[in-house]
C-alpha positions in Angstrom: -22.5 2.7 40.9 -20.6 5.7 41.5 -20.7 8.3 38.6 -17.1 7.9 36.6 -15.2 11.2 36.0 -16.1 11.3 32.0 -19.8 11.2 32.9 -19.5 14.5 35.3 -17.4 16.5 33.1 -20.3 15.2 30.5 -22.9 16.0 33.1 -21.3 19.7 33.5 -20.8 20.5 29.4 -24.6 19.5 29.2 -25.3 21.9 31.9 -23.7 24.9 30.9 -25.1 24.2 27.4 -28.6 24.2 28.6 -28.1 27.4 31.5 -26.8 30.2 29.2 -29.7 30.3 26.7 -28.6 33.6 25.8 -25.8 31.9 24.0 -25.4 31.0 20.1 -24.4 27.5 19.4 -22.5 25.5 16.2 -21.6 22.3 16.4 -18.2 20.9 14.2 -18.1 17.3 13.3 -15.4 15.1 12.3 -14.8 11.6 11.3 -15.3 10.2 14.5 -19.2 11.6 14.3 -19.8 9.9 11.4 -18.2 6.7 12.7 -21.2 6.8 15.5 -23.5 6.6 12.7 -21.8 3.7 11.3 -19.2 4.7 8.8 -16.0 4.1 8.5 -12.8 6.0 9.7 -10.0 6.9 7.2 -8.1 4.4 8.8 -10.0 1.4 7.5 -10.7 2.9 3.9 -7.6 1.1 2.5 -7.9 -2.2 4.4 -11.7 -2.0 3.1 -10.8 -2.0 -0.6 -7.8 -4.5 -0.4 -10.4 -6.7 0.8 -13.3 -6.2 -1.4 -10.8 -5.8 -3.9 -11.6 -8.9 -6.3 -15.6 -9.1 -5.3 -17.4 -8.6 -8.4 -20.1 -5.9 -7.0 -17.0 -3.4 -6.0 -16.9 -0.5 -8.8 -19.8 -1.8 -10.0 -22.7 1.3 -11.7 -26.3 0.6 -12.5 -26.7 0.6 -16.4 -23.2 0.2 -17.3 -21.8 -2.5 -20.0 -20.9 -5.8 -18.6 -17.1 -6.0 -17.9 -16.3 -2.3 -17.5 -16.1 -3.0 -13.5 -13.7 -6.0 -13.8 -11.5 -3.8 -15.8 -11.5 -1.2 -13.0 -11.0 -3.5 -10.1 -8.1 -5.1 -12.6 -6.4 -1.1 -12.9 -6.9 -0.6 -9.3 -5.4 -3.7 -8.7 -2.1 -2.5 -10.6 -2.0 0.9 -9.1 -2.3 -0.8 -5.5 1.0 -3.3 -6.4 2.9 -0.2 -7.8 2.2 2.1 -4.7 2.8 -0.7 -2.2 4.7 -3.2 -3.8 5.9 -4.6 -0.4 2.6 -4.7 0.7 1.9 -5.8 4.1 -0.3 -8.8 4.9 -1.0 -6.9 8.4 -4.0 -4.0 7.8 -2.8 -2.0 11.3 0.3 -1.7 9.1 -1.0 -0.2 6.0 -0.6 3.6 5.2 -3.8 5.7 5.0 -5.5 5.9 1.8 -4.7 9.5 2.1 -0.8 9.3 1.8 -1.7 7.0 -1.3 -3.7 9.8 -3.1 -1.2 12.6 -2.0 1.3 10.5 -4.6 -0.1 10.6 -7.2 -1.8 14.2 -7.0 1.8 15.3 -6.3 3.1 13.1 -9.4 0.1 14.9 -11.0 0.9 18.4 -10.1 4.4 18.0 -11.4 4.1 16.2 -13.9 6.4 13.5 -12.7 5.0 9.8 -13.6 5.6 7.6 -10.7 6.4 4.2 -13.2 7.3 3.7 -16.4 4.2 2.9 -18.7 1.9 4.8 -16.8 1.9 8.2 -18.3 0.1 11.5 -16.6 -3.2 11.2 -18.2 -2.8 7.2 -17.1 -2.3 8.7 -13.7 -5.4 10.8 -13.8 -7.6 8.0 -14.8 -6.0 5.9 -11.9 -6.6 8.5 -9.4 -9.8 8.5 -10.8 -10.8 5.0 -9.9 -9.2 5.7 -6.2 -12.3 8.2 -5.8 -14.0 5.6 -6.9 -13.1 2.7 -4.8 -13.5 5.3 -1.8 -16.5 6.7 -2.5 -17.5 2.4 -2.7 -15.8 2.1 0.7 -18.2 4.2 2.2 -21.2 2.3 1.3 -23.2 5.0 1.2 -25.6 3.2 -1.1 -26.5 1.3 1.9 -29.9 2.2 3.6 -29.6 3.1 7.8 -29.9 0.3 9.9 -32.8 0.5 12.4 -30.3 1.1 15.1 -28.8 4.0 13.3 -31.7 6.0 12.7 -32.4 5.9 16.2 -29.0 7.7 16.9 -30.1 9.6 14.3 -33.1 10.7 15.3 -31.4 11.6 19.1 -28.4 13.7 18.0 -31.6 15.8 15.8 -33.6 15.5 19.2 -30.5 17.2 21.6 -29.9 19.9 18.5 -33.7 21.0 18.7 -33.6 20.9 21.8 -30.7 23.4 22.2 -32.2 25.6 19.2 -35.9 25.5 21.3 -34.0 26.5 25.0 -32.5 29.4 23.1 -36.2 30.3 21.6 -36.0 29.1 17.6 -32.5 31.4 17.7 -30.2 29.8 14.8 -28.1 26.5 15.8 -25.7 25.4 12.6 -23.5 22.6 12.0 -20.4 22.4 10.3 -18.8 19.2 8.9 -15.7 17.4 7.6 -17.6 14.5 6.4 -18.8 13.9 3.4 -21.6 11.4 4.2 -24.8 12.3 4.6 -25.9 11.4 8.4 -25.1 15.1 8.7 -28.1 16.4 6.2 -30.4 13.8 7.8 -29.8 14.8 10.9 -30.7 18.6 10.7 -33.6 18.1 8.3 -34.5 15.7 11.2 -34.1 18.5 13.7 -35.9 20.9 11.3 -39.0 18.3 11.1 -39.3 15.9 14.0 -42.4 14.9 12.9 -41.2 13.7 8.7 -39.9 9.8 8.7 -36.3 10.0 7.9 -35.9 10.7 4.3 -39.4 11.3 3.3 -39.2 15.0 3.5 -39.9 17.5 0.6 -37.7 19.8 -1.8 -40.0 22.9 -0.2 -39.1 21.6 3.7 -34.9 20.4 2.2 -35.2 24.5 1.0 -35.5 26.0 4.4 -31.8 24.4 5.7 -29.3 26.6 4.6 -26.1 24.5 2.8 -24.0 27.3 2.8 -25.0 28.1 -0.8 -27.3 28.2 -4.2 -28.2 24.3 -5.3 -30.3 22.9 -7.8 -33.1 19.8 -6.7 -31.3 16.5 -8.9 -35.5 15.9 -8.7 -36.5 18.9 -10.0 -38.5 19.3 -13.6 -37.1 23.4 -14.8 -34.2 23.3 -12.7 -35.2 26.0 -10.9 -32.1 27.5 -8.6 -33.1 27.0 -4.6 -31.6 30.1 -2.8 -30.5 30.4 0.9 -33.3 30.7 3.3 -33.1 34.1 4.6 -34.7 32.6 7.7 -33.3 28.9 7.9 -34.4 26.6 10.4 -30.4 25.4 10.5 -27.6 25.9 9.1 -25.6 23.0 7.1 -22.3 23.4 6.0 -20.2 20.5 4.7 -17.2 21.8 4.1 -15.7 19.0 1.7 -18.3 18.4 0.0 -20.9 15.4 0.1 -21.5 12.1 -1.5 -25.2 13.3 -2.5 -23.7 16.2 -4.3 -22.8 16.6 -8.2 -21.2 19.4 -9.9 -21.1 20.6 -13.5 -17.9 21.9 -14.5 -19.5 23.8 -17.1 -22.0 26.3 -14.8 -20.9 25.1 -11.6 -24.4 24.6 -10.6 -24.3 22.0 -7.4 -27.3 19.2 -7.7 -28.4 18.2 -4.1 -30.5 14.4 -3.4 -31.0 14.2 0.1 -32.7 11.1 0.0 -30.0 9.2 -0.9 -26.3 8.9 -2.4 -25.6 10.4 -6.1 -21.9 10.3 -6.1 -22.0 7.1 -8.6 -23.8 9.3 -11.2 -20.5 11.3 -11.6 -18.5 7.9 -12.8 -20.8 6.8 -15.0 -19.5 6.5 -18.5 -22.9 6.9 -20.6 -24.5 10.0 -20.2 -28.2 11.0 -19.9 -30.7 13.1 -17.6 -28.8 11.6 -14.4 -25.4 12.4 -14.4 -25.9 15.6 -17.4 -26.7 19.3 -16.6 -29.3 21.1 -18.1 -27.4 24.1 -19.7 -25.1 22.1 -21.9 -25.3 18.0 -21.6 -22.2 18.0 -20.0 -21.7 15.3 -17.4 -21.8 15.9 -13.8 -19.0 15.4 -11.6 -18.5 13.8 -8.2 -18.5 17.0 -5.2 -16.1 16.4 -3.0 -12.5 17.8 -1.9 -10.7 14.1 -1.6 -8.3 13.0 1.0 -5.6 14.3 -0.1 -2.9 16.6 1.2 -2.7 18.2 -2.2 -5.8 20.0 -1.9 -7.2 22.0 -4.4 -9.7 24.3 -3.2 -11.1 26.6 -5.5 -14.7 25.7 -6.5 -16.8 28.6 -6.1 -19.9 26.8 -4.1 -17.0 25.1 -1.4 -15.1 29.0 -1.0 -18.9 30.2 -0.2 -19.8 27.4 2.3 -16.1 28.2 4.2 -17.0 31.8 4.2 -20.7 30.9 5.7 -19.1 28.4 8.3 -16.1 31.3 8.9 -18.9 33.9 9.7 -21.5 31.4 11.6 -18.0 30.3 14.2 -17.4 34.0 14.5 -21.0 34.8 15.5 -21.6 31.2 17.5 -20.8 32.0 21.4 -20.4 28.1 22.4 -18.5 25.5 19.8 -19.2 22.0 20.3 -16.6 20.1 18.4 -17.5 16.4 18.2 -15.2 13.5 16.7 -12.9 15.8 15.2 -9.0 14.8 16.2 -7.3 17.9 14.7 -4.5 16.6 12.8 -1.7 18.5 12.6 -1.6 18.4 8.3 -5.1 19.7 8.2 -3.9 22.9 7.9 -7.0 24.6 6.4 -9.5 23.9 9.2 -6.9 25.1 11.9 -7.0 28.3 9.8 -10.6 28.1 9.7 -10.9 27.7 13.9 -7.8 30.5 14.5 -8.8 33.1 12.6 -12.5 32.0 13.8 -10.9 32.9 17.7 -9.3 35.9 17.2 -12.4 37.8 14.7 -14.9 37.4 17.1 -16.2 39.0 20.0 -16.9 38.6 23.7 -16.4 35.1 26.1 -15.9 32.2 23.6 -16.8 28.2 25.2 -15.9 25.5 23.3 -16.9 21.7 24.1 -14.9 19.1 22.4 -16.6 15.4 22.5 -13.9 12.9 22.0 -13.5 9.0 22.2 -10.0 9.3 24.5 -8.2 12.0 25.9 -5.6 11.4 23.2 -5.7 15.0 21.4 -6.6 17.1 25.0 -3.5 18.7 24.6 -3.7 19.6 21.0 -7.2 21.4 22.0 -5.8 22.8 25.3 -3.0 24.6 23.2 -5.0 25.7 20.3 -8.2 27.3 23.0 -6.6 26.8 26.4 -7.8 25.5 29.3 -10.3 28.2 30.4 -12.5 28.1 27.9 -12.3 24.3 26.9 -14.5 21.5 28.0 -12.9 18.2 27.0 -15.2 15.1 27.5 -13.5 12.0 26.2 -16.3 9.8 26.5 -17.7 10.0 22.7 -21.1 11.2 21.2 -23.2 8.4 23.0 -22.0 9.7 26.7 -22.3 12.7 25.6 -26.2 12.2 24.5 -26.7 9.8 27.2 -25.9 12.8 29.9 -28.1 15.2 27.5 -31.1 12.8 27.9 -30.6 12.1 31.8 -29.7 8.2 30.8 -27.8 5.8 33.0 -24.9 4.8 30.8 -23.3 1.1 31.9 -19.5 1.2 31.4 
């Protein structure tokens, strides 16, 4: 079968990222990496809760009073009718749940109630359980299939690989996502030979997150510094679903063996959703879908310098499932000021489904230093591991 043109230009980014050793490498992933590993886009968050909508395990928390989920799915229920009130039976037709939480953070912001009855503090616990409900959508409760942790365990394989051909120097991914296929994917890299999950808060200590955390596990709460000497780098630039925050100290708790985000919408309070320096209850980490953004916590500003600083130093970008929308304003800042700090030859990879936003990525790098496969993260790692790939 003759080799189709996606599989050479995948052929020749794997090449060039294996020949220049001298070169340092970071890898950016979107959405659409995240959807290889099983999760899904933004696109199908909205449809997702419509449907599950009236099941009785949706917004449902471990150790919390009987009822208390039926009254949330019954809120969320109102607050869908009143923000789509001529609701469509056809998903594909829906809005993202995006544009539905930019209306009420606006409302929010300026103090402007969208409906009668439903006043700004009712606002702020509906947007509340919209976080919730997405959070939910994302099933990150949900163990890895069998199939998954394979394609786990490759994407870890090809980013050892590159950090062994350039001898142990530094490889660091940055991320969109808030899932957590990202963490287990360079702790993976960090320790081929640990099962996924089963590794320890002494091995989870030497990937750097971009900042100071505390072990959720931990007995003395004793502050885990960055590795001066990581093995890679892990910045997740919203946030993550294994992360809670106390607005109090605003210490970051880290679980990378599983999803804490529920912890944070708990109603009763005790040692798993409190902080040590004052009982206060932990909060959700995460910078939501919204394009009224807030983004001033002091952990997320030092994880965007840390990614800022690792682009600027990185000679070769691999961008992978990342579409570039035009309203995400802040990681086009990120990428441009990123271009223009650095020094020396910049080559950037971007690792795409469909050639739908080449031109986007031609006008933001140009066409001399961009290689644009639109064959998706399983061509791509097919080409990396020498694989026939049927089509």
């Amino acid at each position: 079968m003759r080799e189709s043109s996606q599989r050479k230009r995948a052929n020749k980014a794997v090449d060039l990222l294996r020949k220049d050793r001298s070169e340092k490498v970071t890898f950016f992933t979107g959405a659409g990496a995240s959807f290889f590993f099983d999760y899904p886009l933004t696109k199908d968050l909205l449809p997702r809760i419509i449907e599950w909508k009236d099941d009785p395990d949706f917004l449902e928390l471990p150790e919390e009073e009987a009822g208390l989920s039926r009254r949330r799915r019954k809120t969320l229920q109102a607050v869908l009718n009143k923000l789509l009130p001529g609701r469509p039976k056809d998903s594909t037709t829906l809005p993202l749940v995006t544009t539905l939480l930019s209306v009420v953070d606006y409302a929010i912001a300026h103090r402007a109630p969208i409906w009668p009855g439903r006043t700004i503090k009712g606002l702020r616990a509906a947007r509340e359980i919209l976080d919730h409900a997405i959070f939910d959508a994302l099933e990150e409760y949900e163990p890895f299939r069998p199939a998954v942790r394979k394609k786990l365990s490759r994407f870890a394989t090809m980013l050892r690989d590159v950090q062994r051909e350039r001898k142990g120097r530094q490889v660091g991914l940055i991320t969109t996502n808030y899932d957590m296929s990202s963490d287990w994917t360079v702790l993976k890299a960090a320790f081929e030979k640990q099962n996924l999950g089963s590794w320890t808060t002494q091995q989870v200590a030497e990937i750097d997150f971009g900042t100071e955390w505390l072990d959720g596990h931990a007995t003395g709460w004793r502050p885990i510094k960055r590795p001066s000497r990581p093995h890679f780098h892990c910045y997740k630039l919203h946030g993550s679903t294994n992360w809670l925050r106390c607005p109090i100290c605003q210490q970051i708790f880290i679980n990378v063996h599983g999803g804490t985000w529920f912890q944070g919408f708990r109603t009763e309070r005790d040692n798993a959703n409190s902080c040590f320096c004052s009982e206060t209850k932990l909060d959700p980490q995460i910078v939501s879908p919204s394009f009224v953004r807030q983004m001033d916590d002091l952990n997320l500003l030092n994880i965007w310098s840390q990614a800022h600083t690792l682009l600027c130093h990185s000679n070769h970008w691999v961008i992978i499932g990342y579409s570039l929308p035009e309203e995400d304003v802040t990681i086009r800042s990120l990428l441009t000021r990123a271009i223009h700090c650095r020094e020396g030859n910049l080559r950037v990879t971007v690792v795409q489904n469909t050639e739908k936003e080449r031109a986007k990525y031609e006008a933001l790098f140009g066409k001399r230093r961009l290689q644009f496969i639109s064959g998706g993260l399983e061509m791509f790692l097919h080409s990396w591991f020498g694989e026939d790939n049927p089509e």
